[in-house]
LUMBA-65410 format. One record per residue (C-alpha): residue number from 1; x, y, z; residue in one letter. Coordinates in steps of 0.001 Angstrom, whole numbers, plus 500000, padded with zeros to 6 digits. Example, Ala and Ser with C-alpha at 12.3 -4.5 7.8 and 13.67 -1.06 7.14 Angstrom:
residues 2
sero / px / py / pz / fivo
1 / 512300 / 495500 / 507800 / A
2 / 513670 / 498940 / 507140 / S
//
This chain:
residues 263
sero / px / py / pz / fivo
1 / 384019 / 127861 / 751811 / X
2 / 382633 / 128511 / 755250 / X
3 / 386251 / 128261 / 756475 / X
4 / 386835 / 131139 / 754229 / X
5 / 384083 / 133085 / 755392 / X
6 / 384837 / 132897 / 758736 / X
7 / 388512 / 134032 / 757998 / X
8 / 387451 / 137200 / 755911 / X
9 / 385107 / 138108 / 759381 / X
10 / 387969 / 137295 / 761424 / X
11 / 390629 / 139892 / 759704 / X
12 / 387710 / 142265 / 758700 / X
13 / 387277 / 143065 / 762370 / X
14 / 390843 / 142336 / 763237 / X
15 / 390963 / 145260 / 766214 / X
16 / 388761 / 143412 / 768244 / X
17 / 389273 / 139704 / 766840 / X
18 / 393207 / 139765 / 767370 / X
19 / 392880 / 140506 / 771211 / X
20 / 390536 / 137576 / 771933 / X
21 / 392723 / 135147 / 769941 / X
22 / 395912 / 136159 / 771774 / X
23 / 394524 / 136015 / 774982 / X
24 / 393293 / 132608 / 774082 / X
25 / 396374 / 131331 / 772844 / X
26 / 398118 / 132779 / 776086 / X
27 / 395997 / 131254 / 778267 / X
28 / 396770 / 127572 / 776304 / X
29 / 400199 / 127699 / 776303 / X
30 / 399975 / 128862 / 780345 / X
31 / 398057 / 125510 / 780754 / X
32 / 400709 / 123632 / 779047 / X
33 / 403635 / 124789 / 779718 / X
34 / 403484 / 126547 / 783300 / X
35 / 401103 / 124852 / 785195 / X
36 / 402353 / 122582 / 786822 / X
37 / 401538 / 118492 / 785999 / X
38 / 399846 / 115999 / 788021 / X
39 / 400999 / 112362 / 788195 / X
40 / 398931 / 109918 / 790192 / X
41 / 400298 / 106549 / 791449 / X
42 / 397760 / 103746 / 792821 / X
43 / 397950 / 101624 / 795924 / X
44 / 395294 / 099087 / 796704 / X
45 / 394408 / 096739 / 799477 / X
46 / 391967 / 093704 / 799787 / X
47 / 389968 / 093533 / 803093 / X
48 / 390071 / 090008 / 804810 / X
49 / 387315 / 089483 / 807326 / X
50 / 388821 / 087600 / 810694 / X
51 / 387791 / 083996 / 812125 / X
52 / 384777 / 083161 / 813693 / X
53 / 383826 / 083704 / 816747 / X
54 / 385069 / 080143 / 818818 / X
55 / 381720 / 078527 / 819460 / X
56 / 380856 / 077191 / 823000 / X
57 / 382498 / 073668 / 822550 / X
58 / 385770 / 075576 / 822060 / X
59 / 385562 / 077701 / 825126 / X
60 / 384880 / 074668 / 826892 / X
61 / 387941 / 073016 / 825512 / X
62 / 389979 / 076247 / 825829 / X
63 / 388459 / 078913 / 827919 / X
64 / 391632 / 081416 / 827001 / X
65 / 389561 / 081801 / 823698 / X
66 / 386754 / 083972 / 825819 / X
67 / 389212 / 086633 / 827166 / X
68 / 389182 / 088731 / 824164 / X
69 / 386125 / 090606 / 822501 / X
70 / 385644 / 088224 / 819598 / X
71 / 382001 / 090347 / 818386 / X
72 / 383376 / 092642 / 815828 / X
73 / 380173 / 094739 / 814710 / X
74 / 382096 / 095510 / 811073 / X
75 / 381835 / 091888 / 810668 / X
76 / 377916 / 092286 / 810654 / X
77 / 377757 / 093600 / 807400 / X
78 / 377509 / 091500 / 804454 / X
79 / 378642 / 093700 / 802089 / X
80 / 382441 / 094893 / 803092 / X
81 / 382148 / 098346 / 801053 / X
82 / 380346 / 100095 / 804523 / X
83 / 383935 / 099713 / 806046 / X
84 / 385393 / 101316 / 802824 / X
85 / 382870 / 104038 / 802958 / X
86 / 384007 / 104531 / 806546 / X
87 / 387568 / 104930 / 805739 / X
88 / 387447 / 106928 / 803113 / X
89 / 384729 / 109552 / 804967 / X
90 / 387400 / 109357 / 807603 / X
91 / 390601 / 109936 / 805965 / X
92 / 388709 / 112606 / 803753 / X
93 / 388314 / 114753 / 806029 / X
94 / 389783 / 118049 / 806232 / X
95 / 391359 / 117366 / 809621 / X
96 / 392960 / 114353 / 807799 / X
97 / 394576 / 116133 / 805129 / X
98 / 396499 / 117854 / 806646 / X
99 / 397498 / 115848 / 809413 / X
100 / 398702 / 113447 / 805953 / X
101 / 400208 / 116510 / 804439 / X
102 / 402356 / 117370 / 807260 / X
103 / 403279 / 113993 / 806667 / X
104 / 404165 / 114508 / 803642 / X
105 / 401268 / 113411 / 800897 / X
106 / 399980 / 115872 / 798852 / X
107 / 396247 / 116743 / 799983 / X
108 / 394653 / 115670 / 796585 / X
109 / 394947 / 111946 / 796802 / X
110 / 391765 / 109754 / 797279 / X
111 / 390452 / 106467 / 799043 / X
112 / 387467 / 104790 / 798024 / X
113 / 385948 / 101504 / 797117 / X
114 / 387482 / 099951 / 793854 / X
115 / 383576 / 098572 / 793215 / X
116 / 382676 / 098581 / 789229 / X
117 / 378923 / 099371 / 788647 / X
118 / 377696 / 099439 / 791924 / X
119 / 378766 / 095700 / 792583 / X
120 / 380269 / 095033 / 796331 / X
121 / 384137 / 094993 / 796378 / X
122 / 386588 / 094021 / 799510 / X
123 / 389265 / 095910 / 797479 / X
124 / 390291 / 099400 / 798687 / X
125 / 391500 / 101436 / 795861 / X
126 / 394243 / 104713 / 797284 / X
127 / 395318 / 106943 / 794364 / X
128 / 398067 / 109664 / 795470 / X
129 / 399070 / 112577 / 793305 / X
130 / 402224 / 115003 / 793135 / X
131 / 403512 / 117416 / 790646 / X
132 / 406672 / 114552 / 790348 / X
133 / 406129 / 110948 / 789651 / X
134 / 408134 / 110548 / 793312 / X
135 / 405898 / 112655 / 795116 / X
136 / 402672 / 111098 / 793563 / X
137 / 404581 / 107358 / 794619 / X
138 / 405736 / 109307 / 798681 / X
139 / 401852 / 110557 / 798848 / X
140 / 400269 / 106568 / 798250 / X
141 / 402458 / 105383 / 800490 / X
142 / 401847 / 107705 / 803367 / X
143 / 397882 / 107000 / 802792 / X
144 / 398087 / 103177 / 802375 / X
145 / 399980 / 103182 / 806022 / X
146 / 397170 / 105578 / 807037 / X
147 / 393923 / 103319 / 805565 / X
148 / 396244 / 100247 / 807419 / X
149 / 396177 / 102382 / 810924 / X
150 / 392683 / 103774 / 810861 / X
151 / 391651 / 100266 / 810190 / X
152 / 392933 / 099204 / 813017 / X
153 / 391777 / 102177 / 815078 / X
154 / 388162 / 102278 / 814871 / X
155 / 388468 / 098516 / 815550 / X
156 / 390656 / 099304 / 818333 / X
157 / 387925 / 101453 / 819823 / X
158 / 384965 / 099007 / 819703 / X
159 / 387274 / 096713 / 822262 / X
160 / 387685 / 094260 / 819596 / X
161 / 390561 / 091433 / 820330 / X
162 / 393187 / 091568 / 817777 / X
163 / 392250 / 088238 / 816606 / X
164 / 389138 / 089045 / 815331 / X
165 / 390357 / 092570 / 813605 / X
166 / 389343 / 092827 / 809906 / X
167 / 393023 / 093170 / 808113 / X
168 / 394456 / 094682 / 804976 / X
169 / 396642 / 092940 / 802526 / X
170 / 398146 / 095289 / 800225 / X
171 / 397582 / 093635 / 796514 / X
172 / 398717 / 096342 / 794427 / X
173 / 402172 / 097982 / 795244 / X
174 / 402471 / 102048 / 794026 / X
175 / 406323 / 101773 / 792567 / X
176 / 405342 / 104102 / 789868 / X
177 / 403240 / 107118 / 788575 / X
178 / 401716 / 107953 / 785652 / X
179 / 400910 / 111608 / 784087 / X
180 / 397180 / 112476 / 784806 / X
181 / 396500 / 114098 / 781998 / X
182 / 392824 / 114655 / 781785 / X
183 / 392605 / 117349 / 784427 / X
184 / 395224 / 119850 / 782261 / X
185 / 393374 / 118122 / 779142 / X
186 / 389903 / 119473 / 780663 / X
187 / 391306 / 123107 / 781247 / X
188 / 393081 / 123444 / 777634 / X
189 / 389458 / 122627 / 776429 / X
190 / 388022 / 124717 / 778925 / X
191 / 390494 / 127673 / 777830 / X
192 / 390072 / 126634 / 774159 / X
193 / 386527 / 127071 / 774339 / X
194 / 385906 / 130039 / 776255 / X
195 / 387907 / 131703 / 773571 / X
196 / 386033 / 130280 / 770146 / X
197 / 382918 / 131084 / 772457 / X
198 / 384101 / 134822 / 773133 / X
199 / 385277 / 135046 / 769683 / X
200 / 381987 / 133931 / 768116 / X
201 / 380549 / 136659 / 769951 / X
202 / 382771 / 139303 / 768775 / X
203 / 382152 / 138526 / 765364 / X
204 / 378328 / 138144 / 765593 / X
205 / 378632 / 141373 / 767368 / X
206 / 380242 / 143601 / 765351 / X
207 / 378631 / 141917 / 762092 / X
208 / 375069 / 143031 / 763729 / X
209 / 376424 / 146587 / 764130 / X
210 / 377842 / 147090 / 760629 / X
211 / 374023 / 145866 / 759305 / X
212 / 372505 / 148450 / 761033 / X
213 / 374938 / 150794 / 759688 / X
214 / 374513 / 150380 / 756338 / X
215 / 370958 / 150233 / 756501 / X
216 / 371139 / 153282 / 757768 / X
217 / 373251 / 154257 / 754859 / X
218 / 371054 / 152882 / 752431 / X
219 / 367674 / 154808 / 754376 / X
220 / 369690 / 158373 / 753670 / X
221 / 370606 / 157693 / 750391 / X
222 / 367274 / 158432 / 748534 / X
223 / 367503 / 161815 / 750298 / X
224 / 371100 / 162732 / 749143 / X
225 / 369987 / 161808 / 745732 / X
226 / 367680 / 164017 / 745722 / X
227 / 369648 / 166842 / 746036 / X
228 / 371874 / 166082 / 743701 / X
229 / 369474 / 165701 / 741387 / X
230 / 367840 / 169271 / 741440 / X
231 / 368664 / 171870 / 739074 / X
232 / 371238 / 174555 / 739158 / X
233 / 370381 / 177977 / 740132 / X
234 / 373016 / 180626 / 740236 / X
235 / 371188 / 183008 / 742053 / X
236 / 369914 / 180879 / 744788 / X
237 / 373181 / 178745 / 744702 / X
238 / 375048 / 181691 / 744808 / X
239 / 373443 / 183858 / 747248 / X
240 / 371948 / 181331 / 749842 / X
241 / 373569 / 177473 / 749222 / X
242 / 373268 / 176413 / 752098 / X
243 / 369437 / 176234 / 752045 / X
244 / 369233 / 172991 / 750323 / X
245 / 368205 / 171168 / 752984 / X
246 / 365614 / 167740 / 752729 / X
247 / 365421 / 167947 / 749170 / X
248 / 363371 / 171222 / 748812 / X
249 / 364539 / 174645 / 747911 / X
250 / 363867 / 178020 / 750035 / X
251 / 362704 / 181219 / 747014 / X
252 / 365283 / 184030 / 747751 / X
253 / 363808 / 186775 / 745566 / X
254 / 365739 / 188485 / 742814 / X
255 / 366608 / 192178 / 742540 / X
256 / 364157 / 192364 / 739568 / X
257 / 361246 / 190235 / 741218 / X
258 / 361512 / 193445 / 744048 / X
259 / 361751 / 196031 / 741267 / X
260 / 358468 / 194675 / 740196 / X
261 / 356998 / 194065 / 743277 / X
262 / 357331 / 197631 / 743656 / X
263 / 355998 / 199261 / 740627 / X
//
């Protein structure tokens, strides 16, 4: 029943209703059909801290040990999502992007820590996206061998032996993508909803407006009834009609009331 209702407000005030749900339905199928998809293809790698530092007895034994720096200050933190956090802040940048886009990734991937709830995680987690399932799989790629370099980098510049470099094991391999669907899902709801939302509007709108017009109405109709109810007079009607105005009439006097009034 309130489907109904809404229906017979709908195609009552069809001139103004029709637009909104054309444009609404135009702007859905644009968001399925035209704009272009999104696949996203994963790549992740687990973070394994290096040896040790060789204690005294084992310089003694084998001094070669003490040529390289062997105090890595990334080892100093327990927890080994700070390092994530630093590649990710790193390769996030804007100057990043499109050094990795020349390269070939599309600029919309992501690196961050693969940590559920909060908890601590060695586990870097790369997601790459493309309008193709090959160029979402080409852009994880080019950022896994970009997490592996800058790793190796900003370890590089700390004078850090090689030895004693954190490394990356790659632990999930991306060799396929899958269609992400929620971000055309979110703007066909987005589009969807703008139009109920402007439609709702209309309706409300043009409902309030024919109220006040027939209230209106319905205030001038004692006054029209009125008039129709007063009695014929052929001489006023005849000579003057158009002095029915508000329900009152205007005495025109006859040719005989003048007679009299002059005897």
């Amino acid at each position: 029943m309130v489907l109904l209702t809404i229906a017979r407000k709908v195609f009552r005030h069809k001139l103004i209703t029709l637009p909104i749900i054309a444009m609404t339905l135009f702007g859905a199928v644009y968001v399925i059909a035209v704009k272009s998809p999104v696949y996203e293809a994963s790549s992740s790698y687990v973070l394994i801290n290096p040896p040790s530092p060789p204690t005294p007895d084992q310089l003694a034994r084998d001094p070669a040990l003490g040529r390289g720096r062997s105090d890595n200050p990334y080892t100093r933190f327990a927890d080994q999502s700070v390092i994530i956090d630093v590649l990710s802040r790193s390769l996030g940048s804007d100057a990043a992007r499109q050094t990795l886009l020349r390269a070939g990734a599309d600029p919309r991937y992501t690196v961050g820590s693969a940590s559920v709830f909060g908890s601590g995680s060695p586990i870097v987690q790369i997601a790459g996206s493309g309008t193709t399932p090959a160029g979402a799989i080409r852009t994880a790629n080019v950022v896994s061998h970009a997490v592996v370099g800058e790793l190796d980098r900003i370890q590089k510049e700390q004078n850090v032996d090689p030895s004693y470099r954190i490394t990356a094991k790659q632990v999930e391999v991306p060799d396929e993508a899958r269609l992400k669907a929620s971000g055309q899902l979110r703007m066909l709801v987005a589009v969807l909803a703008l139009g109920g939302i402007l439609l709702f509007v209309a309706v409300m709108v043009t409902d309030a407006l024919d109220s006040l017009l027939r209230e209106r109405r319905m205030a001038l109709a004692p006054h029209e009834s009125a008039l129709d109810e007063l009695p014929f007079d052929p001489d006023l009607d005849l000579v003057e009609p158009h002095l029915r105005t508000n329900g009152y009439r205007e005495h025109v006097p006859s040719p005989d009331d003048q007679h009299r009034t002059t005897l």
